[in-house]
N, C-alpha and C positions, 0 to 999 in steps of 0.2 A: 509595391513598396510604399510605405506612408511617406508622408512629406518629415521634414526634419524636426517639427514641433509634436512632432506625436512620439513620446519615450516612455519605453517602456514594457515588456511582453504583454501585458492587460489591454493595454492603451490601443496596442499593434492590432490584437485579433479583435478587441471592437471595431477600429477602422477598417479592416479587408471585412467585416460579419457586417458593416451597415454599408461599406460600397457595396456590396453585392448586394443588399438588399434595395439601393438605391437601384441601379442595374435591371434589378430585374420587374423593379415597377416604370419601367422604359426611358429611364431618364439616360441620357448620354455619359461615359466612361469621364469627361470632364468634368461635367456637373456632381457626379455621383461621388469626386475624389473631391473636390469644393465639400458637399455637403458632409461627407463625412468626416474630412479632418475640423470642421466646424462644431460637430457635435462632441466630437473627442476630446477638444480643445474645451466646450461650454461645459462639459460635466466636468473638467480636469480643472477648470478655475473655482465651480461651484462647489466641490471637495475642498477648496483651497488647498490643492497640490501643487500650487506654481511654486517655482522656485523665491517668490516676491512673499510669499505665505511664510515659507519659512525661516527667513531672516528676521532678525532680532533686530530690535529699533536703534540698539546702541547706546539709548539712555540711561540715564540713572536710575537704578530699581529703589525706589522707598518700600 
């Protein structure tokens, strides 16, 4: 089960598809769920999918 910052069906099966790939190059079941919701989390900001991306500044449009 990913951690609570990982949303989303997309989001979900890259986290369990790169734990287990962490997993299986010997890194331990905690390290592997650290790196993975890391990387979930770094491609999910660099799309600018965060929820902080898609809010409107609020100002005046000229």
């Amino acid at each position: 089960m990913p951690p609570r910052g990982v949303k989303g069906a997309k989001n979900k099966r890259m986290y369990e598809k790169i734990k287990k790939s962490a997993k299986g190059r010997g890194r331990s079941a905690k390290t592997a769920k650290r790196i993975a919701a890391a990387t979930v989390n770094k491609r999910r900001s660099s799309a600018k999918r965060s929820r902080a991306a898609k809010k409107s500044s609020g100002g005046k449009k000229k």
